[in-house]
N, C-alpha and C positions, 0 to 999 in steps of 0.2 A: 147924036153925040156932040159935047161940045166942041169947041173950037181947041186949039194949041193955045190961044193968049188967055182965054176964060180958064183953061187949066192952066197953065202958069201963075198966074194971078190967083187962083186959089190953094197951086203949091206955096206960094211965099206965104198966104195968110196961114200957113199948118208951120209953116217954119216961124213965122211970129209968135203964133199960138203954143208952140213949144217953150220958144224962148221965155211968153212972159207966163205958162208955167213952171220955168225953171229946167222944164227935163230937154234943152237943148246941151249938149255935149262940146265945151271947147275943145279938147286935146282931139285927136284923130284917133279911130279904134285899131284896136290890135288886126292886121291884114288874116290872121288864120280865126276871127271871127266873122271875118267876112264870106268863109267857105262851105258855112253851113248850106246844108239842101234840105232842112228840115222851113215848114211853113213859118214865114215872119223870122227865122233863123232861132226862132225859138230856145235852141239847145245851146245857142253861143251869146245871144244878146237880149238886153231887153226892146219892150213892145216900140220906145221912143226912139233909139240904139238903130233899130231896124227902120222907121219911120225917117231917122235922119240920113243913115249913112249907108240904107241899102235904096228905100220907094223913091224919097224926095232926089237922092243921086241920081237914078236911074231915069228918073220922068225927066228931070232938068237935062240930060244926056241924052234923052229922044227928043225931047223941043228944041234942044241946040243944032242936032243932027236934021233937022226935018224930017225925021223918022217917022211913022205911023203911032199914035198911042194906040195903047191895051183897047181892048174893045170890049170889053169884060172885068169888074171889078169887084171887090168887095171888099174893103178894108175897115169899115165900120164898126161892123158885127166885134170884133176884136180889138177897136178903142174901147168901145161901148163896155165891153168887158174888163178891160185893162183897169181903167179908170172910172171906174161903180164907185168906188165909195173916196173918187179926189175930187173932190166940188173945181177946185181950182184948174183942172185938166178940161174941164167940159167945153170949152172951144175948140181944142186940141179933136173931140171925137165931134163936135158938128163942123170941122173941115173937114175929118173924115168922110163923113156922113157927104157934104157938098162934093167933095172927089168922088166919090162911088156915081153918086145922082149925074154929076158931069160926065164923068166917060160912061156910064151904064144908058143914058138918056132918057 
């Protein structure tokens, strides 16, 4: 498994990767979007939506913490799909791809 700073360092590069394509989010999301318990929140946000402001909050909040990361992961599979046919996105799903590989080992 990798390190906290090799994850970190490849949280920011998804958080660039959003940005330059576009699907990072200025305003802050509505809080009763945040309560969904369905996978990726699916029924309340989108794929990037959840990527910003539920994964990347939450990883950056266990690295802040010294907390333990996930030991298990997948988030790929579901850019991969998100973003099939945005050429533009396709960094976006190979940080994915590097997150999975980092905490999966």
């Amino acid at each position: 498994m990798a390190g906290m700073k090799q994850v970190s360092q490849l949280i920011n590069q998804l958080e660039d990767a959003l940005k330059a394509a576009e699907l990072w989010q200025s305003q802050p999301i509505e809080a009763a979007k945040l309560q969904s318990t369905q996978p990726f929140a699916i029924d309340t946000m989108s794929f990037e939506q959840w990527l910003q402001f539920i994964f990347i909050a939450r990883m950056r909040a266990l690295i802040d913490a010294g907390q333990p990361l996930p030991t298990a992961m997948g988030i790929a599979p579901m850019a991969e799909q998100v973003y099939l046919d945005k050429p533009e996105a396709q960094t976006v799903v190979n940080c994915c791809f590097a997150l999975d590989e980092a905490i999966n080992g």
